[in-house]
N, C-alpha and C positions, 0 to 999 in steps of 0.2 A: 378757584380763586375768589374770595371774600366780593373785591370790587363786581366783582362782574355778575357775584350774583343779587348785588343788592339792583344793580343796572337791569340786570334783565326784571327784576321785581316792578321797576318802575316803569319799565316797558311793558310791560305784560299789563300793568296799571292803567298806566294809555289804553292800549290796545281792546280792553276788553271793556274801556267807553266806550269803544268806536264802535267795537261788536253791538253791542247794546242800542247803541243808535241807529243803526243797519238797521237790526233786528225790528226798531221801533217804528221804520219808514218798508217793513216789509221785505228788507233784500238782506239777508242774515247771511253773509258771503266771506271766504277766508280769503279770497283773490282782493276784494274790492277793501276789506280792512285793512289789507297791507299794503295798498297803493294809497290810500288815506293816511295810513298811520307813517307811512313812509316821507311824504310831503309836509305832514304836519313836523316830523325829528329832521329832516333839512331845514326846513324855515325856520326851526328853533335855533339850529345849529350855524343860521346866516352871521351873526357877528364873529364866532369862531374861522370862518371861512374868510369874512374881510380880512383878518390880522393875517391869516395863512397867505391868500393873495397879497396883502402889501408886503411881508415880509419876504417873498418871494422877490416881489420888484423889488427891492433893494436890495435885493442880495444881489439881482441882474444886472443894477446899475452898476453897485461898486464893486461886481467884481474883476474890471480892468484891473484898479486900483490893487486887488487883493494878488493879482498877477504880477502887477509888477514887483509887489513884494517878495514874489514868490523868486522870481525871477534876479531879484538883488542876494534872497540869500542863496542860492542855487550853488549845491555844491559845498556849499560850509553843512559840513556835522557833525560839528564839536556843538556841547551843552549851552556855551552862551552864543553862540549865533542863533542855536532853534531859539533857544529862551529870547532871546533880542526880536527874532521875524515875532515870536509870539505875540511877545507885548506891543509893538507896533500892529499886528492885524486887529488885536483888542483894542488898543486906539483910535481904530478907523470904526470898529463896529462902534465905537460910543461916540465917536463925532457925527454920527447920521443916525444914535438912536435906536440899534436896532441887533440881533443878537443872531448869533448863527445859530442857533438852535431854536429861532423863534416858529419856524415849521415844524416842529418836532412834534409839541404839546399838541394842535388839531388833529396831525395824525396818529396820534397814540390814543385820542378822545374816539376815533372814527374806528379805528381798531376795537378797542373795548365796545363800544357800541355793535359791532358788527358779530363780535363773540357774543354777547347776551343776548342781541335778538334772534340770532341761531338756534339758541336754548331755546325762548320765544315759539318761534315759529315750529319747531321741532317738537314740541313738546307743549304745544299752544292749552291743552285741557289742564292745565295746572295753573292757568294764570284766567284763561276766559271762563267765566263762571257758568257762561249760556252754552258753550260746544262742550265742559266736562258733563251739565246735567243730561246731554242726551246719550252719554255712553254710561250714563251712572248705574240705571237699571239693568241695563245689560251685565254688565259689569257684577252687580252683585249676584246677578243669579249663577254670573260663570263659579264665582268664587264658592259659590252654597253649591258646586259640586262634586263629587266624592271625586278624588284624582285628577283635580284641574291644575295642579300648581306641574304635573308632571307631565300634563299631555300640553300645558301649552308652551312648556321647557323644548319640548321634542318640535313642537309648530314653529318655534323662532327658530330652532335651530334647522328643520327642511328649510323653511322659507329665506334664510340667512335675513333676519328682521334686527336693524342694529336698536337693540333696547338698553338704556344708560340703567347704570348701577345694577347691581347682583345680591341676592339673596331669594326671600321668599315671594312670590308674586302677589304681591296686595292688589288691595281693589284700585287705589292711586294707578298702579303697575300695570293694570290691566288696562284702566281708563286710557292711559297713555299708547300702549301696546294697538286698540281698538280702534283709535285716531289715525294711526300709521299704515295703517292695511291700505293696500291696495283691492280692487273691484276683485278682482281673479281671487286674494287671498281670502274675501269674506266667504266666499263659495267653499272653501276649502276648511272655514270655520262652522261649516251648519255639518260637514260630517264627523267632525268633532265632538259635535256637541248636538245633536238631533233631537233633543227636547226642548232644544229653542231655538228650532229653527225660524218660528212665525216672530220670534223677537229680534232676532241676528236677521232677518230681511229685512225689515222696519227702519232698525237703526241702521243699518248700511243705505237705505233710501236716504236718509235723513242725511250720514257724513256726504252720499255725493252730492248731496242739493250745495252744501256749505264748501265743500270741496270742489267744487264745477266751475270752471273761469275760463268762458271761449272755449268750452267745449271741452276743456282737458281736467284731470285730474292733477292739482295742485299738490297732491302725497306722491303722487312719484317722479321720477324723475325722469331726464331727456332722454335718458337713454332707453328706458323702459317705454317711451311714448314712440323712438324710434324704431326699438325691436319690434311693438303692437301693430304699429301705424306700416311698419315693412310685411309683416305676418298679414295683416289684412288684405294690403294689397295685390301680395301675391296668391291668395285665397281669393281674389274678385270682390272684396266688400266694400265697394264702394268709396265716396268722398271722403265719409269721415277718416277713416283710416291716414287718406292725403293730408289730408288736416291733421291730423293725429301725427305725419312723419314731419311734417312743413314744422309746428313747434318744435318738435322735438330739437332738430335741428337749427331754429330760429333762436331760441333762447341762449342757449350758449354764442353762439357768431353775431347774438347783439349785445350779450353780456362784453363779449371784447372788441366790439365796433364803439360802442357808448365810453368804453375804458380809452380806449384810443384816442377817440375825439377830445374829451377831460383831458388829458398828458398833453397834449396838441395845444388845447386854450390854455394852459400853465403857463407864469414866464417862464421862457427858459433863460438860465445863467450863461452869460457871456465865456465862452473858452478859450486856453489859450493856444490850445494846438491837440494832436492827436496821444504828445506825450502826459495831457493833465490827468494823473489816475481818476480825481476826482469826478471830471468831466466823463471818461470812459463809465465808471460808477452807474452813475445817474442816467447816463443814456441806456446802461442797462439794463437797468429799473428799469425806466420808464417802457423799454419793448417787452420784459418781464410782465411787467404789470396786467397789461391786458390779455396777455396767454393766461394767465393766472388766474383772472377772474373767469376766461371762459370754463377754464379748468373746474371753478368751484363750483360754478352753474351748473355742469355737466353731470358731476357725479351727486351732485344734492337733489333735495328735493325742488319742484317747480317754484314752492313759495319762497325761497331764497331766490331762485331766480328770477322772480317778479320784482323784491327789494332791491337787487343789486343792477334790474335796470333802469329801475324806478327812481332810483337813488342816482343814478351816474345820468337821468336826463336831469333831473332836479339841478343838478350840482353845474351839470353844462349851460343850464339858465343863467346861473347865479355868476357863476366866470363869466358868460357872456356882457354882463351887466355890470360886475366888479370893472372890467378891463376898461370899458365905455365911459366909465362914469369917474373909475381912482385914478388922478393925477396926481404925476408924484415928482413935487419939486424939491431938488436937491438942496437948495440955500434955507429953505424955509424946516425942511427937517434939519437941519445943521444947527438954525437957532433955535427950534425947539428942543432940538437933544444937549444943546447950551444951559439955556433957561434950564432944562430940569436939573442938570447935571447940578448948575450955583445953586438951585432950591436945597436938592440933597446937600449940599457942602456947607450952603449956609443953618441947615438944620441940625449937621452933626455940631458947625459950629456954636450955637447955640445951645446942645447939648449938654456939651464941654463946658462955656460958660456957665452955663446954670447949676453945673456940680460943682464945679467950684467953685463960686457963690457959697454955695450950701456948707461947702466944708468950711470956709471964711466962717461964714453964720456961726459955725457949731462952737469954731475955734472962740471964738470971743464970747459966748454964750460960758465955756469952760474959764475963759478969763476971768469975767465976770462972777461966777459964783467963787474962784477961787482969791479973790479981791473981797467980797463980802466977806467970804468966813475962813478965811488963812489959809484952808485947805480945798482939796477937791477930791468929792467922793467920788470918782471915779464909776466904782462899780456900780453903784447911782443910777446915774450918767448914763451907761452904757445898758444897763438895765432897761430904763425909759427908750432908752432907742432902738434897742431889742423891738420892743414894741408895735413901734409904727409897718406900714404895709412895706414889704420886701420890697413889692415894685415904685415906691416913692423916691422923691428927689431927695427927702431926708437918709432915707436908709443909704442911698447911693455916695450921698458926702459923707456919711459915717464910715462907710468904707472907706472911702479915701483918704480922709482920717487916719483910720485903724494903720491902712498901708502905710502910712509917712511915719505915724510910728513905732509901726513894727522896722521898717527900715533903719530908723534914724538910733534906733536900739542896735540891731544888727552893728550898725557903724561903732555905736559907743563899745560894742563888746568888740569887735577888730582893733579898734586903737588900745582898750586894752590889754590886750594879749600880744599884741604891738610891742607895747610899751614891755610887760611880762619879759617878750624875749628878747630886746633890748638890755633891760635890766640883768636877764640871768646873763647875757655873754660878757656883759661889763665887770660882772662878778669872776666869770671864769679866768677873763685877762687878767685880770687884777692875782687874782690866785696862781697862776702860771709863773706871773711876775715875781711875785715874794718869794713863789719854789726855787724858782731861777738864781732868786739874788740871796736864797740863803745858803741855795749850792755855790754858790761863788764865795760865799763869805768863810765857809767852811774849808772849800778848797785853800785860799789864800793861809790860814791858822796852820794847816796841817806842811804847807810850804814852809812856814815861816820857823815852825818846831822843827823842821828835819836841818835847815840850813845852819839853827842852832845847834843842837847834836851835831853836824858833822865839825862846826867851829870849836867844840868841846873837848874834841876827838882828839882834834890836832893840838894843843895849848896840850894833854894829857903825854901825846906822845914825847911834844919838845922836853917834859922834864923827865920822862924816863932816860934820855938821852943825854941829856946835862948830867944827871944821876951817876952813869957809867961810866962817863967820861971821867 
């Protein structure tokens, strides 16, 4: 993902000042840079975290409020009841100012953050210029040897070494690959590779010195500190090994003690019983959440798990101090969510005016020329206004403009075609009519001849009859 890797870029950016200044005070350490670098992206991240917390409490307050609505439409779910509860609960968010998803953004910020410095810490010689130089020569001499892209294909894959992206093993590939070793697997790199071996001990002194925080190796992880720290002690060797099991085990059960305590100093939302899905939701996050992180502590490396305890006391500071200090009065968010609301309305409203002004302006500007010289060029006109910047007050009343009359065309072409089919049907009656009335007139002639003839008929017969007689 694009974001996340410009983020880790700029993480890694941080991060490898801090190296550098370690470096410059004598303590060149990857434990102590990321409890530094970790403090330094929470205090940046303090004003994100107030809007988080207050938007929280307000969500806490109103959500009685949000209940009872819930509770009025209960039961209706037909389309305009939801649509009704809708728009009522969004007029309660904008009378106090404040958004149901106004939690959302922090945590999607803390998200992406927590992905990039993964890559970060994971993959830390690509971004610290001072820990990639000390695997650099190493590194090239591995690569200047004859069948090393396939003996250390064969080395990740015994050692199950999770190494990002696939193809040929560059000296980048290597560098990164060289970072990742644990103490056991450099040992297993000098019979590898037996011609450097006085190089592969040097550099492996050098990763544990930068790698060694409290005694532990910050490359591997809990698990791996707890099988070591188990194997030692049941072999007799001693404290460290105790030590060795005590983290192991510590890091993760404070990665989800430190998560638990943060969900704890949250507000939490008021509920309305055991039927609220929403309430069930969220409480199950929140027991989620802290499994969750021990979970990641567990199977990552150590240096994640420094961040993510380091990060969750920083963060339990910061609530402790948010809670103490933000009072959150209801009437005074009401008229501030007021005020803004008139500001915005009064801006659209002025918006509004001032294009139409502008179209006013243009209209009498068109008057105007077409008063001076009988006509109006038009394309002129329109020409010139073409012109000016798209996003001006002018361009926007020329549209306006434009739209009234394209419209008021629109209309004159409907009234005539109006008129058109008026006209044709007045024609057809009329036409109808005449057929009508010359079929009538014709019928009556042809009446009028036969009643003749048959009058003709008889006066003919009466004299044949006179005749004979």
């Amino acid at each position: 993902m694009p974001i996340i890797k410009y983020v880790a870029w700029l993480l890694g950016w941080l991060m490898n000042g801090i190296y550098i200044v370690l470096d410059k005070i004598g303590t060149p350490n990857i434990g102590m840079c990321i409890i530094i670098f970790t403090i330094i992206l929470y205090v940046a991240l303090t004003p994100i975290q107030v809007k988080q917390q207050k938007s929280s409490k307000v969500m806490s307050m109103i959500q009685p409020e949000l209940t009872k609505l819930q509770e009025k439409y209960k039961g209706k779910t037909d389309q305009a009841s939801q649509q009704k509860m809708n728009e009522e609960m969004m007029a309660l968010y904008s009378q106090y100012g404040v958004s149901p998803t106004g939690s959302c953004l922090p945590l999607l910020i803390q998200m992406v953050i927590l992905f990039a410095l993964y890559q970060v810490i994971l993959y830390i010689p690509g971004y610290v210029s001072g820990i990639k130089n000390i695997f650099s020569g190493l590194a090239a001499n591995i690569t200047g040897t004859s069948g090393y892209s396939d003996t250390l294909t064969q080395f990740i894959s015994d050692n199950k070494i999770r190494l990002s992206g696939s193809g040929d093993m560059t000296q980048n590939r290597v560098i990164d690959l060289l970072y990742m070793l644990k103490p056991t697997q450099w040992a297993s790199l000098k019979g590898l590779f037996p011609a450097l071996t006085d190089q592969i001990t040097s550099t492996a002194a050098q990763a544990e010195q930068i790698n060694s925080f409290i005694g532990i190796n910050i490359t591997e992880t809990p698990w791996d500190a707890i099988r070591g720290g188990f194997s030692g002690l049941v072999s007799g060797q001693g404290i460290y090994n105790l030590l060795l099991l005590i983290v192991g085990i510590g890091i993760p059960v404070l990665a989800w003690f430190t998560q638990w305590i943060n969900v704890k100093l949250m507000p939490q939302q008021a509920t309305a019983g055991s039927n609220d899905q929403t309430s069930r939701s969220m409480s199950a996050m929140n027991n989620i959440m802290p499994l969750f992180s021990a979970f990641i502590c567990f199977t990552l490396n150590m240096g994640i798990g420094i961040y993510w305890i380091v990060g969750a006391v920083v963060r339990g500071i910061q609530q402790i101090i948010i809670n103490r200090s933000m009072k959150i009065d209801p009437e005074a968010m009401k008229k501030q969510a007021d005020e803004k609301r008139q500001k915005k309305e009064q801006k659209q409203k002025n918006y509004v005016e001032n294009v139409t002004q502008g179209a006013r302006t243009n209209v009498r500007k068109i008057r105007s020329s077409a008063s001076e010289t009988g006509y109006v060029d038009s394309s002129a006109f329109y020409k010139r206004a073409g012109e000016v910047s798209p996003d001006s007050l002018t361009a926007k009343a020329n549209m306006v403009l434009a739209l009234d009359e394209k419209k008021e065309t629109e209309r004159k072409e409907k009234r005539q075609k109006a008129a058109q089919r008026r006209e044709a049907r007045r024609n057809a009656d009329q036409s109808v009519k005449t057929s009508v009335d010359q079929n009538n007139a014709s019928s009556d002639d042809k009446t009028a001849e036969v009643k003749e003839n048959a009058a003709n008929g008889e006066d003919t017969s009466a004299k044949d009859t006179e005749a004979d007689q």
